[in-house]
C-alpha positions as CSV (number, residue, x, y, z in Angstrom):
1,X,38.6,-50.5,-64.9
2,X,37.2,-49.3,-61.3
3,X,37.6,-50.2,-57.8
4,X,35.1,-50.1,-55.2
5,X,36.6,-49.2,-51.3
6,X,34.7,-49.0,-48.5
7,X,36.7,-47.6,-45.1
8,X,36.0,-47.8,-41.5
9,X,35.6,-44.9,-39.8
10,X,37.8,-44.2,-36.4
11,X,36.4,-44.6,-33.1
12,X,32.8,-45.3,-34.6
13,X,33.0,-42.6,-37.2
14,X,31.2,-43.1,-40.7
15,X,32.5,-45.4,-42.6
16,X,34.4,-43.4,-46.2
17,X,32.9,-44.9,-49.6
18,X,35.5,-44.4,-52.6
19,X,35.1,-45.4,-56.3
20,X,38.1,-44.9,-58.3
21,X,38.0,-45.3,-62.3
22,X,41.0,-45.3,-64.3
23,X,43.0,-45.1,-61.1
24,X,41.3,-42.0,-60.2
25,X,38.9,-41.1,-57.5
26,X,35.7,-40.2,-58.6
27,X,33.4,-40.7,-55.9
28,X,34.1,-40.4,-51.8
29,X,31.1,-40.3,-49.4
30,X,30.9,-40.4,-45.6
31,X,26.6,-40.6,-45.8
32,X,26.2,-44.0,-48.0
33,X,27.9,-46.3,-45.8
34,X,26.7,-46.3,-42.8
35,X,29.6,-46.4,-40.5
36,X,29.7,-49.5,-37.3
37,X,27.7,-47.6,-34.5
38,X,25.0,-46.5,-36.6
39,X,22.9,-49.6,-36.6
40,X,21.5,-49.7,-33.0
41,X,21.6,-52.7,-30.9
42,X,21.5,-54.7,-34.2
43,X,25.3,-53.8,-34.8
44,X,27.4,-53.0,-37.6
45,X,24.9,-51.9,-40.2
46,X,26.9,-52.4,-43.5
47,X,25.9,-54.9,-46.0
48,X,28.1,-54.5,-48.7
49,X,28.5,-53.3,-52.3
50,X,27.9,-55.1,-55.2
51,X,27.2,-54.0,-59.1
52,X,23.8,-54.8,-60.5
53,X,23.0,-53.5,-63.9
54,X,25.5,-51.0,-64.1
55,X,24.5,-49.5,-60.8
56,X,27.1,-49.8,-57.4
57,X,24.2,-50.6,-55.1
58,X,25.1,-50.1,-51.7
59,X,22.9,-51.8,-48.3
60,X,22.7,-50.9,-44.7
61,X,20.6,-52.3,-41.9
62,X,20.1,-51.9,-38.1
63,X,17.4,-50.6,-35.6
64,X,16.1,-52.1,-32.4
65,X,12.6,-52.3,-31.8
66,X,11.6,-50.6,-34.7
67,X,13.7,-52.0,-37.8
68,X,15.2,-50.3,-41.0
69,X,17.0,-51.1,-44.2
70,X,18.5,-48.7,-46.8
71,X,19.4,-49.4,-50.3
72,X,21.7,-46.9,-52.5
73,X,21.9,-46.9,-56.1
74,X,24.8,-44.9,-57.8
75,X,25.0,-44.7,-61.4
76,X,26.7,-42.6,-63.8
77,X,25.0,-40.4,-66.3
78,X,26.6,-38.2,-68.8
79,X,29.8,-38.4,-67.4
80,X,28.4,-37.4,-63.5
81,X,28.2,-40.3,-61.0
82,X,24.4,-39.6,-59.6
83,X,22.2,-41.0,-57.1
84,X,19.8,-43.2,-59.2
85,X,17.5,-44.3,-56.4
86,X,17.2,-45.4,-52.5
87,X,14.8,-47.3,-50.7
88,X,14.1,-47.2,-46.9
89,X,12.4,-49.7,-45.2
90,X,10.6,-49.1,-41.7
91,X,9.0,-51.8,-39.3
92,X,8.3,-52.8,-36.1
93,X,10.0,-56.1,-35.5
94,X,7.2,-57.4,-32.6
95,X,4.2,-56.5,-34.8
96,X,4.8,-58.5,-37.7
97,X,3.3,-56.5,-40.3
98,X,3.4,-52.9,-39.6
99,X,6.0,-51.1,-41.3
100,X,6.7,-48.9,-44.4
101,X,8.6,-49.2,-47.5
102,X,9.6,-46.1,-49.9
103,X,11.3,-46.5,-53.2
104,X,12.4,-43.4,-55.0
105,X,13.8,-43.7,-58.4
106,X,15.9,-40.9,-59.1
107,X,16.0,-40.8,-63.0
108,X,12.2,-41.0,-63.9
109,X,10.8,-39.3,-60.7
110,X,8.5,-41.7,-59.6
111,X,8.0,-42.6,-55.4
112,X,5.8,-45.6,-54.3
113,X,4.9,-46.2,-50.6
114,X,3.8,-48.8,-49.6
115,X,3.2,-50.7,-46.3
116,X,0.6,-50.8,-42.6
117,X,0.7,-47.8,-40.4
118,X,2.2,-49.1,-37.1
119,X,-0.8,-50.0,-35.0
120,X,-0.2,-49.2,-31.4
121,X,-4.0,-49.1,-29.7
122,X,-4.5,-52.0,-31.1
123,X,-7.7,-50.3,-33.2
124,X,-10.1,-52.9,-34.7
125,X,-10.3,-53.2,-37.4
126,X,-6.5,-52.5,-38.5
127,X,-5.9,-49.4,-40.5
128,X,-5.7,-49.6,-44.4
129,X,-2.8,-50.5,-46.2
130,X,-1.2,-47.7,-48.2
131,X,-0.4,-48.0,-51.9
132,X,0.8,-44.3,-52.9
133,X,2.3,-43.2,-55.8
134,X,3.6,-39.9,-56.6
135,X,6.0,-37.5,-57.9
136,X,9.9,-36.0,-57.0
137,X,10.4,-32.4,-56.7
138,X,12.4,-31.8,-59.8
139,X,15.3,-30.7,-57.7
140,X,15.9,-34.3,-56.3
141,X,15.8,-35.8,-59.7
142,X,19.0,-37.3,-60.4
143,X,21.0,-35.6,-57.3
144,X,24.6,-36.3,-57.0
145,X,26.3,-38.2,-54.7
146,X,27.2,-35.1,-52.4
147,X,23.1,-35.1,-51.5
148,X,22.9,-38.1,-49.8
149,X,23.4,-36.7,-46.6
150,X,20.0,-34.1,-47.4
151,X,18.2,-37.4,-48.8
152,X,19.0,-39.1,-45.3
153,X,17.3,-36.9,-43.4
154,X,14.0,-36.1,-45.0
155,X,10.8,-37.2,-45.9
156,X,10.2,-39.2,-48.9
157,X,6.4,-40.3,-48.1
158,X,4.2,-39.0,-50.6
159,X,2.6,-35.9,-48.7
160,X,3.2,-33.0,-48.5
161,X,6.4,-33.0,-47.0
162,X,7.9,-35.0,-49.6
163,X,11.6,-34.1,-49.6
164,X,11.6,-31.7,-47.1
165,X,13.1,-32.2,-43.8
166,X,12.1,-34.9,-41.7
167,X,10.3,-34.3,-38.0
């Protein structure tokens, strides 16, 4: 038996994600839910919870100009609820196609990019569309739920800033 709670924040604070099993708490988390002022001029970012294969997949959405979306996946493995995976979505909502996606799955370590490198000078002919695949740093694999904050704030392109902190 689990429940699934997701709390406002006060005064625009983050919103509080709980999980409780048995009727008790085993996950809370301020950095998964994005909380009602963090989604830009496109408002509340929240999306929801649902449960998808075992997972608690979590989505969030905002941005003005330039657009994102944020999927979480939370799983449990050997008794530890772990982050199983996140995508992030970029793009520029006038362009039409320029934009990024990055999936990272967690449990096998892989990262695929893929998307048009925003074109702002207009340069003919339009740059190449990437299709990258590559690696985790083993210290990322499987993180638990108390990294998501880190995650949020760095690069998961595959370069060579992968998982290191963001510019």
């Amino acid at each position: 038996m689990a429940c699934i709670d997701v709390l406002r924040g006060r005064d625009g604070g983050p919103r509080r994600l709980r999980i409780f099993v048995a009727g008790r708490q085993v996950i809370s988390s301020d950095d998964i839910a994005k909380g009602p002022s963090d989604g830009g001029i496109m408002g509340d970012p929240f999306q929801g919870v649902i449960l998808s294969h075992g997972s608690v997949v979590v989505k969030n959405y905002g941005g003005s100009a330039w657009r994102w979306n944020e999927t979480w996946r939370l799983t449990i493995r050997q008794g530890q609820w772990i982050i199983a995976g996140w995508d992030e979505e970029y793009w520029h909502a006038g362009s039409g196609n320029d934009g990024l996606h990055v999936s990272v799955n967690a449990l096998t370590g892989t990262v695929r990019e893929d998307g048009t490198p925003f074109n702002d000078d207009a340069v003919e002919p339009p740059p190449p569309v990437i299709h990258k695949t590559c690696l985790l740093p083993r210290q990322w694999r499987t993180p638990s739920i108390m990294q998501a904050a880190a995650i949020g704030t760095s690069s998961w392109e595959c370069d060579a800033r992968l998982g290191t902190r963001a510019n």
